[in-house]
C-alpha positions, 0 to 999 in steps of 0.5 A, spaced: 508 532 445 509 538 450 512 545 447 512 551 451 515 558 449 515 565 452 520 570 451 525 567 457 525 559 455 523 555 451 521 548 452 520 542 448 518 535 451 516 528 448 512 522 452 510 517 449 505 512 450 509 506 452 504 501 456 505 496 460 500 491 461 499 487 468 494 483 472 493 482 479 489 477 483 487 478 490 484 472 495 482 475 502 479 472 508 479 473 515 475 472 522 473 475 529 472 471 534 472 473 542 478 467 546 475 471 553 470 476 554 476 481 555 479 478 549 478 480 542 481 477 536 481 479 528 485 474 524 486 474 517 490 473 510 492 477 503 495 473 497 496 476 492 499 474 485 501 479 480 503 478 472 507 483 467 511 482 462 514 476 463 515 476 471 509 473 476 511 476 483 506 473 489 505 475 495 503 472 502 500 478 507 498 476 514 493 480 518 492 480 525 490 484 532 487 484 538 484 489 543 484 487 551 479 490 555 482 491 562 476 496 566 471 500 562 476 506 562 482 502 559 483 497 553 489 496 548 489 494 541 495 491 539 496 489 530 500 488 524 500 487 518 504 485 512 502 489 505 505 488 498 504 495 492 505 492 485 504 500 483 509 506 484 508 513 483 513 516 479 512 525 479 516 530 476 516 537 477 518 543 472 517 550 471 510 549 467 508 543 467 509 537 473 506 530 471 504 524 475 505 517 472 503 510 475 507 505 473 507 497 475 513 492 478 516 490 472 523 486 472 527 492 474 523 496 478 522 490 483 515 490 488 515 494 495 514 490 501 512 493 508 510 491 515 505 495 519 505 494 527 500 499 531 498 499 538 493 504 542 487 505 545 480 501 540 476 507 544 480 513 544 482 512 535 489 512 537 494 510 535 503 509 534 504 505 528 
């Protein structure tokens, strides 16, 4: 329970402690390997199986990227990724108190999923995603 007065306004706020229990469980694995001496490869993969309440939600998330090697000055490094968050940040501001509250997937609150896609320059740490 938060209580705050002052001449001005008067605020009076309860949080209870609802918790949600969750388990998650990861496998990851991935290789690098060279096809051509310009080329290189790192292929992997991400599963992911999470549980709560009475929901299992699984996730398969390839892994990939590639770097050309063109000359000594240039090269390209081209990669994806699929990723899947299970927790979500929830934030509320006020004017004397602000707080932060992680919270899991749930039958209402479904898991995000994204894809990433980068390409750029290995030797220079540049890249567009």
């Amino acid at each position: 329970t938060y209580s705050s007065q002052s001449d001005v306004q008067s605020i009076d706020r309860k949080i209870e402690n609802n918790e949600i229990q969750s388990d998650e469980f990861n496998f990851y694995m991935e290789d690098d390997f060279a096809l051509f001496d310009r080329l290189k490869m790192n292929i992997g993969l991400h599963s992911s199986v999470f549980l709560v309440q009475n929901s299992v939600y699984y996730s398969i998330e390839p892994r990939f990227s590639a770097a050309v090697i063109f000359n000594k000055n240039i090269s390209a490094k081209l990669g994806y990724s699929a990723m899947t968050q299970y927790l979500h940040l929830l934030t509320s501001s006020g004017i004397t108190q602000s707080k932060d509250l992680w919270v899991p997937s749930t039958d209402l609150i479904k898991p995000q999923k994204s894809d990433q896609f980068s390409l750029g320059d290995p030797r220079r740490s540049r890249c567009l995603s």
